[in-house]
C-alpha positions as CSV (number, residue, x, y, z in Angstrom):
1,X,1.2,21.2,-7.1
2,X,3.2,20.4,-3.7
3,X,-0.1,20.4,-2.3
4,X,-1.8,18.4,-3.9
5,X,0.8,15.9,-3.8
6,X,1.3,16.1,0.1
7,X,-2.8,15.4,-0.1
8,X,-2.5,12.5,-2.1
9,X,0.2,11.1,-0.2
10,X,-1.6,11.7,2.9
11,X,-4.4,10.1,1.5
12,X,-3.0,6.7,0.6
13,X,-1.4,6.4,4.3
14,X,-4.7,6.9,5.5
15,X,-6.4,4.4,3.3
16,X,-3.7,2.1,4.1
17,X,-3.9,2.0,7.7
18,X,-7.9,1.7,7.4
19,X,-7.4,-1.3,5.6
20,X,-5.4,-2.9,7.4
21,X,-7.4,-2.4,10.4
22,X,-8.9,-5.0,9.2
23,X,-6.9,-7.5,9.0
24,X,-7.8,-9.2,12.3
25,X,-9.8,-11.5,10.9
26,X,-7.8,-13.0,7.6
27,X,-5.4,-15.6,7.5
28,X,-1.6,-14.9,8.1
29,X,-1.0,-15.1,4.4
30,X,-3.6,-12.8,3.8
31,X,-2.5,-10.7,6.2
32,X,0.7,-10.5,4.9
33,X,-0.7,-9.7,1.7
34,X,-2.6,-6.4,2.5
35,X,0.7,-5.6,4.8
36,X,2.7,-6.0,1.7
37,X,0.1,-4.4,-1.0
38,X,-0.2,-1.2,1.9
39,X,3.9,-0.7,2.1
40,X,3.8,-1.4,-1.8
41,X,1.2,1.6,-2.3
42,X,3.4,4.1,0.1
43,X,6.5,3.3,-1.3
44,X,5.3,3.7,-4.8
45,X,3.6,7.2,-4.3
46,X,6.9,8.4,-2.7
47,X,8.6,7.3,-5.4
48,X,6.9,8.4,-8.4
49,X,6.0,11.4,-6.3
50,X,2.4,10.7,-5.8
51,X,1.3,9.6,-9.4
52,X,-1.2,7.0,-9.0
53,X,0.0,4.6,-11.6
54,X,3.4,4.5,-9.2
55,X,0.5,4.5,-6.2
56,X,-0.6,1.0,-8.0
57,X,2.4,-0.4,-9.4
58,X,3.7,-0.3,-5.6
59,X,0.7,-1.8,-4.3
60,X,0.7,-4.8,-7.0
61,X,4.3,-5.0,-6.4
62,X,4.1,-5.2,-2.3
63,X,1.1,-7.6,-2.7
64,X,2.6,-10.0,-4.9
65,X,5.8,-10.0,-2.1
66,X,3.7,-10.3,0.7
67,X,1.7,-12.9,-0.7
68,X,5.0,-14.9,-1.7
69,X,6.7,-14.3,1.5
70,X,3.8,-15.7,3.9
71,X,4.1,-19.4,2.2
């Protein structure tokens, strides 16, 4: 089960990092938006050890701070 959680995890930091690869191209409220919504996303897996409704919650959570925090 350790495994498949260290996959998982592995596999949102990857996604994450993709995504915000491209970022170039948005605005700076945007940006912070997909910054915040990525660092939600980590920080809920590693919470909630992986699950993806914690994966989510985080990701929702970060968004809705980044998004809030570039006005």
């Amino acid at each position: 089960m350790k495994t498949m959680q260290k996959v998982s995890f592995n596999a949102v930091v990857v996604t994450a990092l993709l995504g915000l690869g491209a970022c170039s191209g948005m605005s700076s409220q945007g940006q912070s938006t997909a910054i915040g919504a990525g660092a939600g996303a980590i920080g809920g897996a590693v919470l909630t050890g992986g699950s993806a409704a914690g994966t989510v919650g985080g990701a929702v959570v970060g968004g809705v701070i980044g998004h809030e925090v570039a006005k």
